[in-house]
C-alpha positions, 0 to 999 in steps of 0.5 A: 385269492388264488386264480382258477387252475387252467384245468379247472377252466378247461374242464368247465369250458367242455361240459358247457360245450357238451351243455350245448350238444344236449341242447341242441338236441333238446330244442330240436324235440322241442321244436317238432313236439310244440304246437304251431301257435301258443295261447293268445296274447295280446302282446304277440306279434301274430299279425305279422305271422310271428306269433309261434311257440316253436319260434319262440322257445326255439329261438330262446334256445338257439341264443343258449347253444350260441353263448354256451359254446362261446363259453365254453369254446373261450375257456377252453382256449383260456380266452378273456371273451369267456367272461364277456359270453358268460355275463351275457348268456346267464340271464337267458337261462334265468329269463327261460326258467321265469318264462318256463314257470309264468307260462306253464298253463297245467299243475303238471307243466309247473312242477315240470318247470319249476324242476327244469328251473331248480335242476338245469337252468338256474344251477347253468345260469350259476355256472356262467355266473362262476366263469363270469365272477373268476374271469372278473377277478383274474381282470382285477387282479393284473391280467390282462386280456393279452396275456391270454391265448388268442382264439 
């Protein structure tokens, strides 16, 4: 097996940065169009004043941009971290298309998430899985974390 081109990885490494950009603005809508408070659960921690859909969702968000940009900022400075942050950052894109479906409460809000799942987040969640796998494999087969740029 051949190893990932340094422009492949880089290339990658700036469209998760710009991934994180359009986030960031994606959750700051989000944030200002989402109601104080969510259905009532028995799970949520409203009795401490937690139990916000801003909060969460949000908050789900921000993890994102963070390891998007830890990604993406690893790749482009060809840094063995990328792999951590990928393998780390992938099933939050997995778990937001589940919670995005298991919550949707309309037909219409479905469709919504079932088209974010199948068109952003999954397809996301396979890219880190891709950095993940090749900085995996490049471990495997002789590199070693020195051999990389330090950030």
């Amino acid at each position: 097996m051949r190893p990932t081109p340094v422009s492949t990885r880089a290339a990658v490494g700036s469209a998760l940065i710009c991934a994180a950009v359009v986030l960031i603005g994606w959750a700051c809508w989000l944030g200002a169009s989402l109601p104080v408070s969510g259905l009532p659960q028995s799970w949520s921690s409203s009795g401490a004043g937690l139990g916000s859909w801003r909060l969460t969702w949000v908050g789900l968000d921000a993890l994102e941009v963070a390891g998007l940009l830890a990604t993406g900022i690893a790749l482009r400075r060809h840094h063995w971290s990328a792999t951590v942050s990928a393998l780390l950052t992938l099933p939050l894109f997995v778990l937001d298309a589940w919670f995005d479906i298991m919550t949707a409460s309309t037909s219409t809000g479905l469709g919504q998430a079932l088209t974010m799942a199948l068109l952003v987040e999954l397809p996301t969640a396979s890219v880190l899985g891709w950095v993940a796998r090749s900085g995996l494999r490049a471990l495997r087969h002789g590199a070693t974390p020195p051999t990389y740029e330090r950030p």
